[in-house]
N, C-alpha and C positions, 0 to 999 in steps of 0.2 A: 319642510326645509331640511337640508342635506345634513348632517353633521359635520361637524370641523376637522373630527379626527379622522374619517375617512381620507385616505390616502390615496384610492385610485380614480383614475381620471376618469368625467362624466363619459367615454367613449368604451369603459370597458366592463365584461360582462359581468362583476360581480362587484359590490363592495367589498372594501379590505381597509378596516378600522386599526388606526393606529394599536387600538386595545388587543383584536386580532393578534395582529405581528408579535406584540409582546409574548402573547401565549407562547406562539411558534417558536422564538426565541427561546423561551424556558423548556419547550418541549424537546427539540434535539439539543438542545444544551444537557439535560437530564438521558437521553438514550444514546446521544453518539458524542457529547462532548463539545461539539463545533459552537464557537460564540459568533454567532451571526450580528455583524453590524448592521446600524441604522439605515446604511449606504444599498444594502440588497434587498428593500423591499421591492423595489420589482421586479428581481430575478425572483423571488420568494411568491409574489402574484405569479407571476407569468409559469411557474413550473407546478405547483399545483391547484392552480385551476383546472389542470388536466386533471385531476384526483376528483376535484367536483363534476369536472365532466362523467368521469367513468363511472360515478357513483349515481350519478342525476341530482345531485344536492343543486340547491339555491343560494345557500348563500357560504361561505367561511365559519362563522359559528354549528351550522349543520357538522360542516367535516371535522372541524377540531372536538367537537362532542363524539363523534363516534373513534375517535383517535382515543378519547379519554372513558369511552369505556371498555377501551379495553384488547378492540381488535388485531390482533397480532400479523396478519396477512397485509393489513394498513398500516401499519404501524414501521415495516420493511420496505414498502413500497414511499412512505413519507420522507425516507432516510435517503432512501435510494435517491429522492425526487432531490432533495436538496445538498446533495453531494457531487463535489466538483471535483473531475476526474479528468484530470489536463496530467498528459504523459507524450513519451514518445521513445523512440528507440536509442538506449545510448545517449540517455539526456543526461547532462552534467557530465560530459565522457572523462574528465579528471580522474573521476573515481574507479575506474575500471582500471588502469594496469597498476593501482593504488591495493585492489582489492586481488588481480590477477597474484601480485607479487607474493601478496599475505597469505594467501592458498596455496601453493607453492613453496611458503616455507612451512606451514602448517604439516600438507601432507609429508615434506621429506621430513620433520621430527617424526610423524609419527613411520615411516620405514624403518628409521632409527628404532624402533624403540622407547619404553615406555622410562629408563634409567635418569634421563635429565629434565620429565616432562613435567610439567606442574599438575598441581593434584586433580583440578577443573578439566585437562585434559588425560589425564590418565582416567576419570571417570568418562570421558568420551570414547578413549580407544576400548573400555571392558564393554562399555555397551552397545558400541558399532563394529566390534570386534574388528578392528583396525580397517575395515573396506568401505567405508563411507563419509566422506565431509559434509557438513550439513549447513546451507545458506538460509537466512531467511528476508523476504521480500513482505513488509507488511504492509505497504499499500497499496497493492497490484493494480487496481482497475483493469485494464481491459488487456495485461499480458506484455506490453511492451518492454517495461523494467525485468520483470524477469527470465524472458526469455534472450534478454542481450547479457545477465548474467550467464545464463545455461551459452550462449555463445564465445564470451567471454573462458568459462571455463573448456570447453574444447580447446580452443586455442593455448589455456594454459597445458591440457596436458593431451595434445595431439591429438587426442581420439573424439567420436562420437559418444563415447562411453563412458566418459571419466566417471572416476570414484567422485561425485558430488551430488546430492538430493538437493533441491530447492524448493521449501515452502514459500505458498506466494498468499496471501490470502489481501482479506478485503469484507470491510464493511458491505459495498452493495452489491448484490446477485445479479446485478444484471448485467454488471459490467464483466463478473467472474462468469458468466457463461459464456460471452463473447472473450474472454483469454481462454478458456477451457478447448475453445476450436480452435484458435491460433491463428486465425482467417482476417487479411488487413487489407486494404485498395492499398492498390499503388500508389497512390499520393502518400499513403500513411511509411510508402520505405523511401521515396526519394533520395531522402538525405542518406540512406546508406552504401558506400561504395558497391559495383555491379560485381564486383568479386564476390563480396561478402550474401551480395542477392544468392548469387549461382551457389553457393555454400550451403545457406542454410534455409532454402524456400524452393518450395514447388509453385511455378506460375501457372495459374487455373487455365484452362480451355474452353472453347465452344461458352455455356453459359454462363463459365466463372470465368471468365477473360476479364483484364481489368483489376484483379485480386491475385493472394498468394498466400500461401499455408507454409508457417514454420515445419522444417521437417521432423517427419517420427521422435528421431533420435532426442529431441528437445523438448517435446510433447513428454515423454516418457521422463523426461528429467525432472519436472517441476511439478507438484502439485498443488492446484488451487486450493483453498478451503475459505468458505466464511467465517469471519472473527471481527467482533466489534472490541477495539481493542478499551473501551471502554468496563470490558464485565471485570467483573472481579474479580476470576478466575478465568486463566487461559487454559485450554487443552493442548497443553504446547510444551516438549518436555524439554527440547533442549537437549544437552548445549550445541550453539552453532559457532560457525568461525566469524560468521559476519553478519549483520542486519541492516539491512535500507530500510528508513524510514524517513522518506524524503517528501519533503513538501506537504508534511503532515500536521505537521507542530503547527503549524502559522493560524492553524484554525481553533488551536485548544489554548484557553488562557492559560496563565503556569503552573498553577498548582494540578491541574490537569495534565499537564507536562510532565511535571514531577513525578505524579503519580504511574503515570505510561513509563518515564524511564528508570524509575524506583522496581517496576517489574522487568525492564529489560533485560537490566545488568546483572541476575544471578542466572540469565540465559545463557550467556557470552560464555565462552572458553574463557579461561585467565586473560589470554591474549589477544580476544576477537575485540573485532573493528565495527564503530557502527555510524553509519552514515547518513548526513542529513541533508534538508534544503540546501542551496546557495543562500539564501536571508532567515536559515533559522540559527541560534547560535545557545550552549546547552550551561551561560553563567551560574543559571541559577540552580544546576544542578552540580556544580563543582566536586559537591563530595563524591559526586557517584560516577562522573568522566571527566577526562581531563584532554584536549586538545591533541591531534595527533598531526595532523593536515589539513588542509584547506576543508573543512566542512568535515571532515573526518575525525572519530573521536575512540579511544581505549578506556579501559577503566580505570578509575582515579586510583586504584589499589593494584595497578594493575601486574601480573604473575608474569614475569619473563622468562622467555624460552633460553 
């Protein structure tokens, strides 16, 4: 006789015991943070049973055992499995001439001069020796967010070249390999004006017809890197002018919130900006930002220019 707490339906290939799911919950709960609700166990079936597939396991307890001794190569591919990575070019576009403007007044203090700067950015100009802005993009997925930054900044400052680096990183690899290429179908620019196509994409030919590659210029601007912003320690030195971290929060309860933006905030310039969901909102961290714009936030201490 069946059990009760099995969950999936008699038509699919594996059982998946309520007890199961519990594990999985605590298990990316413990590596990547995410609190998975009771609501995704069959997005939760349905994306790793390819895992059992590739493995040849039989059942859910096989793979969660070899999760828990230890396997590190599984343990990336788990994360990867169960991470939701909905983006797109220019998403929430409020934030961009929000973010255009603040870079723009950033770099003209720093032409100025280091006389009137606060001290957060005067340790920025000794160590970029006044020739580089620094963004960072922490939940990249597959390249969209920050390469509409690196667009965003040409346009702030004319050129292909502007003085601006953008780290972009990201929990799963798999997605950072496909931003590392920059490579998207046309359905995925659509919505972007034909101007801004002809600007900043080469359309493929012959086998890549149907696709189109962000140009060099933008490629060379941004660099991916994997970061589970869950470690303890980031290799990330800072300081930047701005940070996206958008539609991120929704997945981490709040003291795991806290914790992510407990590390943000001695990243930031005095005066940098950092950016969230449209329904994420940062009350419960008050002491550490305070309200700037619509989803837009400074630091509750914050150094003005």
């Amino acid at each position: 006789m069946r059990n009760d707490n099995v969950v999936a339906v008699s038509s699919r290939e594996y059982d998946f015991s309520q007890h199961e799911f519990v594990r999985i919950q605590k298990l990316i709960y413990e590596y990547a943070g995410i609190s998975l609700s009771s609501t995704k166990q069959n997005m939760v079936y349905s994306r790793l049973a390819r895992r059992l597939r590739a493995h040849g396991l039989t059942s859910f307890n096989e793979y969660l055992s070899l999760l828990e001794k230890g396997d590190e190569a599984e343990w990336e591919a788990f994360a990867n499995s169960l991470t939701t990575n909905l983006t797109a070019f220019f998403r929430e576009a409020h934030h961009f001439p929000i973010l255009e403007q603040h870079v723009l007044q950033s770099w003209s203090h720093r032409k100025h001069g280091e006389n009137n700067v606060p001290v957060l950015h005067q340790y920025a100009l000794k160590r970029n020796n006044q020739k580089m802005l620094h963004l960072w993009c922490s939940a990249a997925s597959t390249g969209e967010e920050a390469y509409s930054m690196a667009m965003a900044m040409v346009k702030v400052f004319k050129t292909f070249t502007p003085p601006v680096h953008i780290l972009a990183t990201d929990l799963d690899t798999n997605v950072l390999a496909k931003a590392r290429l920059g490579v998207y179908s046309m359905d995925r620019l659509e919505k972007l004006p034909e101007d801004m196509l002809k600007k900043f994409f080469l359309k493929g030919k012959g086998p890549n017809a149907g696709s189109a590659r962000v140009r060099q210029e933008l490629l060379d601007m941004v660099t991916f890197r994997q970061l589970n912003l869950l470690d303890n320690s980031w290799p990330i030195r800072g300081p930047f002018e701005a940070i996206f971290c958008r539609n991120v929060m929704i997945y981490f309860d709040k003291s795991t919130q806290y914790k992510i933006l407990n590390k943000f905030s001695p990243l930031l310039t005095g005066d940098g900006l950092l950016f969230t969901g449209h329904s994420e909102n940062l009350q419960h961290a008050s002491n550490l930002f305070k309200l700037r714009a619509k989803t837009v936030y400074e630091l509750a201490n914050r150094q003005r220019v």
